[in-house]
C-alpha positions as CSV (number, residue, x, y, z in Angstrom):
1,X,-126.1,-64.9,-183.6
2,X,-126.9,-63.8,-180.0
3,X,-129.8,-66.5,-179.2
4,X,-127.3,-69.0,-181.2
5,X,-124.2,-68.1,-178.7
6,X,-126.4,-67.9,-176.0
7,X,-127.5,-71.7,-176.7
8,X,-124.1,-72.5,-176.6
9,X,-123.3,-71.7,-173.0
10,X,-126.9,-72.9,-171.6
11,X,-126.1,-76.0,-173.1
12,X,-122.9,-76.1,-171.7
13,X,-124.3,-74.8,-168.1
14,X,-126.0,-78.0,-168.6
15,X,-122.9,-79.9,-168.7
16,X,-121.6,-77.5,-165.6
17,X,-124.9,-78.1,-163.6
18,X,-124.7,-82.0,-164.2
19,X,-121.2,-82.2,-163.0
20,X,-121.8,-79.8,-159.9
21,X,-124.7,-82.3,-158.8
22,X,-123.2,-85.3,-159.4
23,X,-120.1,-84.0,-156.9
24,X,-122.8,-82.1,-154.6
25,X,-125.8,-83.1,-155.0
26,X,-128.5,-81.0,-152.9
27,X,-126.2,-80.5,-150.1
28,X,-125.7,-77.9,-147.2
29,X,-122.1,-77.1,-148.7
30,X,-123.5,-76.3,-151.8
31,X,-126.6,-73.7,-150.2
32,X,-123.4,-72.4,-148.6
33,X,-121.9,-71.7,-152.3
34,X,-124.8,-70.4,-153.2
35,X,-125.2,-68.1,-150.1
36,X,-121.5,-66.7,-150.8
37,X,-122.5,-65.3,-154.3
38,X,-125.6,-62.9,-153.1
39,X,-123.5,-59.9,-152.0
40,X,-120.9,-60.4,-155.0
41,X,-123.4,-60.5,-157.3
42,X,-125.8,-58.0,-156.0
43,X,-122.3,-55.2,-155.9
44,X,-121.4,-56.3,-159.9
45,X,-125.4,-56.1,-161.2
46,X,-125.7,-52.6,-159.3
47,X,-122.8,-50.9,-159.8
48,X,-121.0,-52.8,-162.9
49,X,-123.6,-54.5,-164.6
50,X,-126.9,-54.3,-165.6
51,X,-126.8,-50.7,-164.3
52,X,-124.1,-49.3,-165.5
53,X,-125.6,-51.2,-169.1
54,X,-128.5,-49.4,-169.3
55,X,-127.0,-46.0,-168.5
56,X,-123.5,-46.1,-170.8
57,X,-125.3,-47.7,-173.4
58,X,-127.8,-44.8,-174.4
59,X,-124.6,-42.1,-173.9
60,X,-122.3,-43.8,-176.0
61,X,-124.7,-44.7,-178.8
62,X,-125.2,-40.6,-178.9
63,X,-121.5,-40.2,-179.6
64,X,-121.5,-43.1,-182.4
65,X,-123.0,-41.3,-185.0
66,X,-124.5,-43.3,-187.8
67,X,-121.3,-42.0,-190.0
68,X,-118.7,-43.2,-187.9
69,X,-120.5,-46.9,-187.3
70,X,-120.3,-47.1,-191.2
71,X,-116.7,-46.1,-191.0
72,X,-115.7,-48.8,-188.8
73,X,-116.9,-51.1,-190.7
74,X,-113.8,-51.0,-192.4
75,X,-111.2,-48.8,-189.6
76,X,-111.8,-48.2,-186.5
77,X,-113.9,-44.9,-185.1
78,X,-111.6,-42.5,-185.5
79,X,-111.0,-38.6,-184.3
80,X,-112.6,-36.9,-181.8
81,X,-115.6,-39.7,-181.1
82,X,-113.1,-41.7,-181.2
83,X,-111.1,-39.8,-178.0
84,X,-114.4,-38.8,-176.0
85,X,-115.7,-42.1,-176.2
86,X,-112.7,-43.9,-174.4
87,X,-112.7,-40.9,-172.2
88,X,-115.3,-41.6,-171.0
89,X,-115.4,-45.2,-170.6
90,X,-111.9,-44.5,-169.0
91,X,-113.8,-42.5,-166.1
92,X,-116.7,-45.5,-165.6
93,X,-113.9,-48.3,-165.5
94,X,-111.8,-46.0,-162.9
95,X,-114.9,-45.1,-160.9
96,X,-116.0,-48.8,-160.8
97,X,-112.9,-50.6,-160.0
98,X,-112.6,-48.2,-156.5
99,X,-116.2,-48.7,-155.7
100,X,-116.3,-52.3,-156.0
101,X,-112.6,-52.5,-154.3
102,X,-113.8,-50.5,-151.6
103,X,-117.0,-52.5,-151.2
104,X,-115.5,-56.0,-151.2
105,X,-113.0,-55.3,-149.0
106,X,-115.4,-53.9,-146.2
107,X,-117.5,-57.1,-147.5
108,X,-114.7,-59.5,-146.6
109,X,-114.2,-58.2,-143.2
110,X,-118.0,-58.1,-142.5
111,X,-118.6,-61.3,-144.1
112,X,-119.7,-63.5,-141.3
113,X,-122.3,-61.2,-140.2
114,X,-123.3,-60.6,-144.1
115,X,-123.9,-64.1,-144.3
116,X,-126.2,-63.7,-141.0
117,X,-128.4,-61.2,-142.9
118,X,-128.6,-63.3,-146.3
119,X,-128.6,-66.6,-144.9
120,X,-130.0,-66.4,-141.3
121,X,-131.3,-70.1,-140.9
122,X,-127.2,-71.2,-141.5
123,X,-125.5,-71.8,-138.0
124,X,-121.8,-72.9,-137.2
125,X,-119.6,-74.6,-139.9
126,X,-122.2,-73.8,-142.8
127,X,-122.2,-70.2,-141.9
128,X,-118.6,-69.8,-141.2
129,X,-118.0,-71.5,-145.0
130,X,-120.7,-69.4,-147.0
131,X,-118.4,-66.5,-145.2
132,X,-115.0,-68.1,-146.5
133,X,-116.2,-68.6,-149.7
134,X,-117.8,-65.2,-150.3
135,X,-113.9,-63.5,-149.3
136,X,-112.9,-65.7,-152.6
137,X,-115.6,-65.0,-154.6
138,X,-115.4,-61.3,-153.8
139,X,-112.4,-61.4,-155.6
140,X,-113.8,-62.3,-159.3
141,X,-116.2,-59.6,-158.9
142,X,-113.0,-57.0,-159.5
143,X,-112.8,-58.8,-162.6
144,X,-115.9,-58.9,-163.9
145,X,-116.6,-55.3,-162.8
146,X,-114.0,-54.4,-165.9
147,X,-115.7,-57.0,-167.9
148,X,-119.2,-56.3,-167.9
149,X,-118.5,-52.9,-169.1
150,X,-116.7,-53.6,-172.0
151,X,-119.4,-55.6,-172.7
152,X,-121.8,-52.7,-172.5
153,X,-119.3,-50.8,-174.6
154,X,-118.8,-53.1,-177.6
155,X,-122.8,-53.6,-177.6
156,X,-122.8,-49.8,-178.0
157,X,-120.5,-50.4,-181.2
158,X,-123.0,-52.7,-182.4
159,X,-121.0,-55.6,-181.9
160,X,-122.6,-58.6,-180.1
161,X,-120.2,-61.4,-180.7
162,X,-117.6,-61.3,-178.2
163,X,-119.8,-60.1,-175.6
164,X,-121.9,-63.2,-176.6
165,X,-118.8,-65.1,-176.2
166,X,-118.0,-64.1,-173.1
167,X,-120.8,-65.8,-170.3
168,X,-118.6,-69.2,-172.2
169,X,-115.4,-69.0,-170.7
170,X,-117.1,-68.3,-167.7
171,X,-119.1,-71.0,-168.2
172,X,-116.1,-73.5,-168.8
173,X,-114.4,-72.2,-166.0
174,X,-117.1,-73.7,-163.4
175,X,-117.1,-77.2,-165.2
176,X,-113.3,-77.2,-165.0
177,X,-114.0,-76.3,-161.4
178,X,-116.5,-79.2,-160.2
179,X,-114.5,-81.7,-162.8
180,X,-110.7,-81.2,-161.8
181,X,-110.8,-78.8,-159.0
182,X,-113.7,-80.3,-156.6
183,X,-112.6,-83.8,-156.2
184,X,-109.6,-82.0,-154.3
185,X,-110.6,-78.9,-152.9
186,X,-114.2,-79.5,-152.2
187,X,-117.0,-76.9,-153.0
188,X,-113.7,-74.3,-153.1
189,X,-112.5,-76.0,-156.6
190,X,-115.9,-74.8,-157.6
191,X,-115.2,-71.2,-156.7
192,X,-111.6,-71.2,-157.8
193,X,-112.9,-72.6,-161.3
194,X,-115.2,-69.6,-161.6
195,X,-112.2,-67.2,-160.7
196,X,-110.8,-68.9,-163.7
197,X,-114.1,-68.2,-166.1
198,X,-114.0,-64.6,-164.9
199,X,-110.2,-64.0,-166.3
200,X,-111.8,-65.8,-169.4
201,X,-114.7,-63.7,-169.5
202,X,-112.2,-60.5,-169.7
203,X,-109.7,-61.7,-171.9
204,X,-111.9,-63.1,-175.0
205,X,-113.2,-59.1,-175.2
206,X,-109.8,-57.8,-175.5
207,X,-109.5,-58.2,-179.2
208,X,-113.0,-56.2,-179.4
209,X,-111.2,-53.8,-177.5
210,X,-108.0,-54.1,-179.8
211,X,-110.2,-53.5,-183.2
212,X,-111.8,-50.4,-181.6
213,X,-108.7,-48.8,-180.6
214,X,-109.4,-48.8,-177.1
215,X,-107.4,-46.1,-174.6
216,X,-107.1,-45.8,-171.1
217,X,-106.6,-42.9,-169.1
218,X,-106.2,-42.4,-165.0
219,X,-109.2,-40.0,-165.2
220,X,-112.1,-39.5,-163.3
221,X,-113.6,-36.5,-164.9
222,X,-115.7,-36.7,-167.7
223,X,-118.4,-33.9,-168.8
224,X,-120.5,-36.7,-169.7
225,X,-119.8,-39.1,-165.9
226,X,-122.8,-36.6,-164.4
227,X,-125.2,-38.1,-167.2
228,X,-124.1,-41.6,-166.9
229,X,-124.6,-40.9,-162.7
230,X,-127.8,-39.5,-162.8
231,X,-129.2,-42.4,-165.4
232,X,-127.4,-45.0,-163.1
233,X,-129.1,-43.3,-159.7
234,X,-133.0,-44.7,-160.2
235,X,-131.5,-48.2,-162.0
236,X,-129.2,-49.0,-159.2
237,X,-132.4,-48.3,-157.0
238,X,-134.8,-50.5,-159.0
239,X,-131.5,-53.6,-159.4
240,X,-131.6,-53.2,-155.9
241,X,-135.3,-54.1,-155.9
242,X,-134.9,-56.7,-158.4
243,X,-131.8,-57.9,-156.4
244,X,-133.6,-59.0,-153.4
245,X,-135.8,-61.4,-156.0
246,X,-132.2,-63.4,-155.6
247,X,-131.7,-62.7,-151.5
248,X,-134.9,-64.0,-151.2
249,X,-134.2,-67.3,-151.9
250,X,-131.5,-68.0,-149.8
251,X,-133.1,-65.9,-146.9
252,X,-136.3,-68.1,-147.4
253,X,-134.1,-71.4,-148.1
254,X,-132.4,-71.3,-145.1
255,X,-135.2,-71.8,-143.3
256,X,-135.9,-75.3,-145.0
257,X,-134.1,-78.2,-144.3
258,X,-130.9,-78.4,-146.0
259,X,-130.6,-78.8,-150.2
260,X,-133.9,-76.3,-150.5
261,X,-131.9,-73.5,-151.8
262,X,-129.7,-75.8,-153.9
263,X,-133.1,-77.6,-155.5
264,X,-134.0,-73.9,-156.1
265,X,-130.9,-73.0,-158.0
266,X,-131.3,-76.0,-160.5
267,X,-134.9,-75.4,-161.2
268,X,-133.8,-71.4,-161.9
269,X,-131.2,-72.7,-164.1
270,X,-133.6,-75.2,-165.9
271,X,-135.7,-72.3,-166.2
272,X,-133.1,-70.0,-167.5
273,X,-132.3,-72.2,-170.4
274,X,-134.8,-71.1,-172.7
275,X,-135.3,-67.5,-170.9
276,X,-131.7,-66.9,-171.9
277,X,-132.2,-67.7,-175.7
278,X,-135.7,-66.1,-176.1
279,X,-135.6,-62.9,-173.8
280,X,-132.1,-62.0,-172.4
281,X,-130.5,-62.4,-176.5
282,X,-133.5,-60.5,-177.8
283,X,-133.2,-58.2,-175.3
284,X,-129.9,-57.4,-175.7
285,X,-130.1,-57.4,-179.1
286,X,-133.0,-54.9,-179.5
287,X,-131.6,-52.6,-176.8
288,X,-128.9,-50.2,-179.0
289,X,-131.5,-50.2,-182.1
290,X,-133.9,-48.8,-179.2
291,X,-131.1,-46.5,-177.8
292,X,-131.1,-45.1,-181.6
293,X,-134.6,-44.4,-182.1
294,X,-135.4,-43.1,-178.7
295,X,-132.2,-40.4,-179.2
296,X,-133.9,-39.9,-182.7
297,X,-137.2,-39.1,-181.1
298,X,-138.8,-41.7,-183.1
299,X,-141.8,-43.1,-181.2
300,X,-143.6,-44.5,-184.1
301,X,-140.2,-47.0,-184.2
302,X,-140.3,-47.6,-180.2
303,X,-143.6,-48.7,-181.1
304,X,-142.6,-51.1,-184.0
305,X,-140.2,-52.5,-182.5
306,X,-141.3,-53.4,-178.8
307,X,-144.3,-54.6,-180.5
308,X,-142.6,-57.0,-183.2
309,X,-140.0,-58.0,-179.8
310,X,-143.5,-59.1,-177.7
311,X,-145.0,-60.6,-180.0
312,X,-141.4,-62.8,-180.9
313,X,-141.0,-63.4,-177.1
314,X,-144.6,-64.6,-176.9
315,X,-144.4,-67.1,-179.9
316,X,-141.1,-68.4,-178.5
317,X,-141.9,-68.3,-174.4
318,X,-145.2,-69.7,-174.4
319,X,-144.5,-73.3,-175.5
320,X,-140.9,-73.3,-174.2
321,X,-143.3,-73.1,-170.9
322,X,-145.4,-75.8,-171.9
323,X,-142.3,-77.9,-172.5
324,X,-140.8,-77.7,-169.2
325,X,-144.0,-78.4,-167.7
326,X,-144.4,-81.1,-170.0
327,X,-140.8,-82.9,-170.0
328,X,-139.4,-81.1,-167.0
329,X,-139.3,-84.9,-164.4
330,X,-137.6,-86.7,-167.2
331,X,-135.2,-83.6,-168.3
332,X,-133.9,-83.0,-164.9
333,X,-133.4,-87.3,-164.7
334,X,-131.6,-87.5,-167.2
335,X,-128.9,-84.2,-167.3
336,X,-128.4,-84.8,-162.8
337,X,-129.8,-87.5,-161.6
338,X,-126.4,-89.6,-160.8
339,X,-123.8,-89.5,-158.3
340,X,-124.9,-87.4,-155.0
341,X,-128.4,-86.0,-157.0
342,X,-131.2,-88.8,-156.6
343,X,-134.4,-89.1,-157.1
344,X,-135.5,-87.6,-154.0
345,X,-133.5,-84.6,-155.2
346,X,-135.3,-84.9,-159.0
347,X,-138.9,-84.6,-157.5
348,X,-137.4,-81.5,-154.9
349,X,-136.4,-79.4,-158.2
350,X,-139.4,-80.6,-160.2
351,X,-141.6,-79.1,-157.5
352,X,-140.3,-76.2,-157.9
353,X,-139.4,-75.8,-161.5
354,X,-143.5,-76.6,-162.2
355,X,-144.1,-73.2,-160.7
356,X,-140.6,-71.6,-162.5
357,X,-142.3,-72.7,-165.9
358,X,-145.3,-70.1,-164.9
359,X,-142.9,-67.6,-164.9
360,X,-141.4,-68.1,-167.9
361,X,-142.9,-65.7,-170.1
362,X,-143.1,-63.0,-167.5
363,X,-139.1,-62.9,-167.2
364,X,-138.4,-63.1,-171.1
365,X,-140.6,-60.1,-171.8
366,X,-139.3,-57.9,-168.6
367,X,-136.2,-57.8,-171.1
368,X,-137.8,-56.2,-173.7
369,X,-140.2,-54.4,-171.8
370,X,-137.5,-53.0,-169.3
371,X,-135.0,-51.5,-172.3
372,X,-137.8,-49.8,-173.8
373,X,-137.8,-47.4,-170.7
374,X,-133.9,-47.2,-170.6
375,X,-133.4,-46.5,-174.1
376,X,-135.7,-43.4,-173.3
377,X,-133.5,-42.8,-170.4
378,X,-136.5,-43.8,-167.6
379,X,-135.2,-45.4,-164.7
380,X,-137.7,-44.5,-162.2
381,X,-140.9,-46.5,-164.0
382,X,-138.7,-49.9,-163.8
383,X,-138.0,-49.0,-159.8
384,X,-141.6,-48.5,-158.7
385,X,-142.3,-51.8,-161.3
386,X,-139.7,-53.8,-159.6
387,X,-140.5,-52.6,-155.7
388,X,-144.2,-53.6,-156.2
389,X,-142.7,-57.2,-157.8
390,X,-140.4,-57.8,-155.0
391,X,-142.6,-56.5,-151.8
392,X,-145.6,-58.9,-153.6
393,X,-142.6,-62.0,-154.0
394,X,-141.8,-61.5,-150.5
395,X,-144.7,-61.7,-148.8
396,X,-146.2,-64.5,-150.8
397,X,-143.3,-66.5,-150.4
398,X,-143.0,-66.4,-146.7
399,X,-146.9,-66.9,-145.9
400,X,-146.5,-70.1,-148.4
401,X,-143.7,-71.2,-147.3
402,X,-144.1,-73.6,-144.9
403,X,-147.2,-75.6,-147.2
404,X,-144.8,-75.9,-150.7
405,X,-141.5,-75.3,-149.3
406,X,-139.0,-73.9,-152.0
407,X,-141.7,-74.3,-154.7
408,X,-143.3,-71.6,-152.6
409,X,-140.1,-69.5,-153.4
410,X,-140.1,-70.0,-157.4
411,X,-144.0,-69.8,-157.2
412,X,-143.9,-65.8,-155.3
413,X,-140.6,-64.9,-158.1
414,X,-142.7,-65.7,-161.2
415,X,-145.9,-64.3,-159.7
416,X,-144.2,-60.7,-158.1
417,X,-142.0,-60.4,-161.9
418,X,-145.3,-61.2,-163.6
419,X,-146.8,-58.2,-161.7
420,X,-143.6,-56.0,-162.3
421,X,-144.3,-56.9,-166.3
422,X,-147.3,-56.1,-166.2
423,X,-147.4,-52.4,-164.5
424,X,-144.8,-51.4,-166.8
425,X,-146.8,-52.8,-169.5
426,X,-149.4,-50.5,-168.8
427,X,-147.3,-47.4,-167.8
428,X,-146.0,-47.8,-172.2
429,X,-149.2,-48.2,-173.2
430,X,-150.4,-44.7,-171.6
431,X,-147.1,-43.1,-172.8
432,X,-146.6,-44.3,-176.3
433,X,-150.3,-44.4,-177.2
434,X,-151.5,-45.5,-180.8
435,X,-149.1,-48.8,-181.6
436,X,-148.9,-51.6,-184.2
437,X,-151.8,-52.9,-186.6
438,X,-152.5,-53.3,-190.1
439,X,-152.7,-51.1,-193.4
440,X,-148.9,-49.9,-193.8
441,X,-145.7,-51.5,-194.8
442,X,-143.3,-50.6,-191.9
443,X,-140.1,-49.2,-192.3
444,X,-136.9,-51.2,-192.1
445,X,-134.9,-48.4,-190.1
446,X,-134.4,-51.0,-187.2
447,X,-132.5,-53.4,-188.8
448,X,-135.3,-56.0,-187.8
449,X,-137.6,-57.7,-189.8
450,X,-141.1,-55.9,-188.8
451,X,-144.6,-56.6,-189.9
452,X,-147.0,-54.5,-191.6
453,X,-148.4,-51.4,-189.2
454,X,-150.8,-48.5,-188.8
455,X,-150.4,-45.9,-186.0
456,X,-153.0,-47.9,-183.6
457,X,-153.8,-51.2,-182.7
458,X,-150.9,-52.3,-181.5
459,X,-152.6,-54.3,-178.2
460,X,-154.8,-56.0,-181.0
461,X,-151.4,-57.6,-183.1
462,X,-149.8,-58.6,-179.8
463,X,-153.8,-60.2,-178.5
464,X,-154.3,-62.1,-181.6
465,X,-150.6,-63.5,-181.8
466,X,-151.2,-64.9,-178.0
467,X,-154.3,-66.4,-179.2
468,X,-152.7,-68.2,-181.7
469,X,-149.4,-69.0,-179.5
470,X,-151.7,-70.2,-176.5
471,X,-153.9,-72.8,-179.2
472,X,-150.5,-74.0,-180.7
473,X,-148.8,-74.1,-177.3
474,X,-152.1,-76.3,-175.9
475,X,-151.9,-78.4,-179.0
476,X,-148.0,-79.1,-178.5
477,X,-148.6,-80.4,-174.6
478,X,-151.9,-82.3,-175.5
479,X,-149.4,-84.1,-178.4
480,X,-146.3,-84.4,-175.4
481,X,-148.4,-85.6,-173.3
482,X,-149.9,-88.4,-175.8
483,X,-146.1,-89.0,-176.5
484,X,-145.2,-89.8,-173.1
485,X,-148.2,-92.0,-172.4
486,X,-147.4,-94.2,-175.7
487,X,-143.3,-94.1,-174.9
488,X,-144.3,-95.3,-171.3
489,X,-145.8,-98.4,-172.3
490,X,-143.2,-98.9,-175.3
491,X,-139.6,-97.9,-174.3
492,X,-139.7,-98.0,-170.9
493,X,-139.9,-102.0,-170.9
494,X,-137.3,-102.3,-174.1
495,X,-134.8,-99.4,-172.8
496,X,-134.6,-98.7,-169.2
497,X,-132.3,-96.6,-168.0
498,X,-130.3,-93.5,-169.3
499,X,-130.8,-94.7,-172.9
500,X,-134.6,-94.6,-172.4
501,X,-134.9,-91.7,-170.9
502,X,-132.9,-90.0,-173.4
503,X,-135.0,-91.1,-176.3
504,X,-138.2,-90.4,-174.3
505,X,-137.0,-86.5,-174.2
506,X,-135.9,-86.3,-177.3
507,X,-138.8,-88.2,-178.7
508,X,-141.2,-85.8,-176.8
509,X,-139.2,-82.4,-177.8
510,X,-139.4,-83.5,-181.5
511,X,-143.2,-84.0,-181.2
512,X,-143.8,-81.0,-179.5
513,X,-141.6,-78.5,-181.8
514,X,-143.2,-80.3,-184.7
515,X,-146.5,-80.0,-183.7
516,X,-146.9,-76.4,-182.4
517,X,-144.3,-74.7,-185.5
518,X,-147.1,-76.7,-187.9
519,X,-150.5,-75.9,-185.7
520,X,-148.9,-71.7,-185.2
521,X,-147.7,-72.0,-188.9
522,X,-151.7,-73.6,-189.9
523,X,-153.1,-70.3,-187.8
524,X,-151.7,-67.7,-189.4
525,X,-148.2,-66.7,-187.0
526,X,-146.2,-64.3,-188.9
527,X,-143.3,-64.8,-186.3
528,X,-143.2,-68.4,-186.9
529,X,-143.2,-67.7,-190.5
530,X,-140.6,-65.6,-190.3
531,X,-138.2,-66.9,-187.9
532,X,-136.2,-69.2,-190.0
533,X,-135.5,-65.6,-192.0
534,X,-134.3,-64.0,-188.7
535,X,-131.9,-66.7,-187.7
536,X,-130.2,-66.2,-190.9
537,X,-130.1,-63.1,-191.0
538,X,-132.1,-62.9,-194.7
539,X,-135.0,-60.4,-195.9
């Protein structure tokens, strides 16, 4: 349901990306845009999102007890769970909302020399509008503050659909934005439309909120705050770590002539497509059933699960990498290139999303990989993981910068999270020890469909399905590949144009999907077996 809703708005961020370049193109306004959103976002993914996320989540899944999730099936969570749990969500929504007010005020008044910091190559009018559009866009982040943790709160209840819901409005928001509000206001209709989203965002929760019984109260006390705190105090260091990864850019890009940071922004969208649906829904998904068995002390289901979640990730990420190496020119022709996006701009974003497609695996397994640390309430292994990523991504990119340009950028971000990945992949394998193989039928206490296990082995069942997913995966682009050389010499003639170009990619998607589900399927890939079963939701 997650991956499903997630599909929804990444194919409607298509629609949003395809009207924002066809009104901006690659253009210095549009770096500017960009530029405006890295303190906004950097205050909501420290303080409000991600972090806060990771530390509520694991709290409030110890106050839902198992017997009160199975009473709310049918009422809401009632009594004194009921009271201590809005308590205390009370306290993190009061806390928040005068941090972040605090911080975007000071923001707004500093902005032009913020935008100095972020964005040093900008000078005069592009500098002065990054800093007039950061005051606005400072504004949403109040918003989404408030948002983001009820998401983290209804994810706590086990509930994923509104949340799910939620990146949508914001999503339809910015096309309104670029369709209605651009042609008059310029790149501000853009930010006003996300304002918009952001209201959206909040308001489709409320009924979540409503069925739960939700309570305010003007508190900022909570016996339980000091936990959340001290959980928050090593994430909000390692977001801040992870945060530069998205300063970067625009600190590098502004260096390069003018459209490198927005050529960089649609190849990390293009990219983000399938990373959403494969590792951010998975992640999300797995994260409360790996709250539950890390409060339980269950290592033996830690085990099971990250295990099954890898090795789902793997099957899934490895030819959705192939793919966009594969049909990546054509794909990014045919959703932007018209109106101020040419084909100038096309070969700019395929430059870099070649290098983004490298990184594609790496990013959807850091979720999984990541939440098996915060479920066990570890913050300080994902810090030291991330500081290593982003100190390697930042000295990579510069010294390459001037040879591949903002391919050099995407190139040093899937090479440093690759890094972070795998340090924290080793730091489980030393803690958790033993892990998945073969011999016993697994438990079903996750809620997930797992595979058969023994106590060790675990490395072996995650090896052998990436030997299997890397054979299908070079199968699939071999096929693609063949595709496109045949649909040159026979479309391209009869169809030129849009038309063609649409048939070529869908032509070459079908081939591909066909071909590596029916060569993982032929070599024995239990999570391509069982996938149609987990999209249903069937045993």
């Amino acid at each position: 349901m997650v991956a499903f809703l997630f599909t929804a708005d990444k194919l409607l961020g298509l629609v949003r990306d395809a009207a924002v370049a066809r009104a901006f193109g690659a253009s210095a306004a549009l770096d500017a845009y960009y530029a405006a959103f890295e303190l906004p976002d950097g205050l909501f993914t420290i303080v409000a999102g991600s972090a806060m996320a990771t530390a509520l989540i694991p709290i409030l899944t110890a106050h839902i007890a198992p017997d009160d999730r199975r009473k709310r099936l049918g009422t809401a969570l009632g009594g004194s769970h009921h009271r201590e749990v809005w308590q205390l969500v009370s306290a993190v929504i009061n806390w928040v909302l005068m941090v972040v007010a605090g911080v975007s005020v000071a923001g707004a008044i500093f902005a032009p020399q913020i935008i100095r910091v972020v964005a040093p190559g900008f000078h005069g009018d592009q500098a002065l509008l990054a800093a007039r559009l950061m005051r606005l866009v400072l504004c949403q982040t109040l918003i989404s503050s408030v948002s983001g943790i009820v998401m983290s709160v209804l994810q706590a209840h086990q509930h994923f659909l509104l949340p799910a819901a939620a990146p949508i409005c914001y999503t339809l928001g910015r096309i309104g934005g670029a369709l209605w509000l651009a042609p008059r206001w310029g790149i501000f209709g853009l930010a006003w439309g996300g304002l918009a989203g952001t209201v959206g965002h909040f308001l489709i929760q409320v009924p979540g909120l409503i069925y739960y019984r939700a309570r305010w109260w003007p508190r900022l006390r909570h016996p339980e705050l000091q936990s959340v705190l001290a959980l928050m105090g090593p994430r909000v260091l390692g977001l801040g770590a992870t945060y530069l990864n998205f300063v970067l850019p625009t600190f590098l890009g502004s260096h390069l002539p003018a459209g490198a940071i927005s050529a960089y922004e649609y190849s990390w969208r293009l990219m983000q497509f399938p990373e959403t649906i494969i590792g951010t829904a998975l992640g999300l998904a797995v994260f409360p059933t790996l709250a539950e068995q890390a409060n339980a002390g269950n290592r033996e289901g830690l085990r099971r699960t990250v295990s099954w979640a890898l090795r789902l990730v793997l099957a899934l990420a490895v030819p959705a990498a192939v793919g966009l190496l594969a049909l990546g020119h054509p794909l990014i022709t045919l959703f932007f290139q018209r109106g101020a996006f040419d084909a100038t701009i096309a070969d700019r974003v395929y430059g870099a999303l070649r290098f983004f497609a490298l990184g594609l695996v790496a990013h959807s397994m850091l979720e999984v990989v990541s939440r098996l640390f915060y479920a066990q309430r570890d913050m300080w292994a994902p810090f030291w993981a991330a500081l290593g990523g982003v100190l390697f991504n930042a000295g990579l990119g510069w010294s390459l910068l001037s040879s591949l340009g903002a391919g050099s950028i995407a190139l040093s971000n899937s090479l440093g999270v690759g890094l972070q990945v795998g340090i924290l992949l080793i730091v489980a394998r030393r803690r958790m020890g033993g892990g998945e193989g073969v011999g016993q039928p697994c438990c079903k206490q996750s809620g997930l469909h797992s595979l058969p296990f023994t106590a060790e082995g675990e490395e072996w069942l995650i090896g052998a399905s990436l030997v299997r997913t890397v054979i299908a995966s070079a199968l699939m682009g071999a096929a693609v590949m063949g595709f496109r050389i045949v649909a040159g010499q026979v479309w391209a003639p009869a169809l030129p144009g849009r038309y063609g170009t649409l048939l070529y990619c869908a032509g070459g998607m079908t081939v591909g999907t066909g071909v590596y589900v029916l060569s993982a399927l032929l070599l024995g890939s239990e999570e391509i077996r069982q996938l149609p079963r987990l999209l249903l939701g069937r045993g």
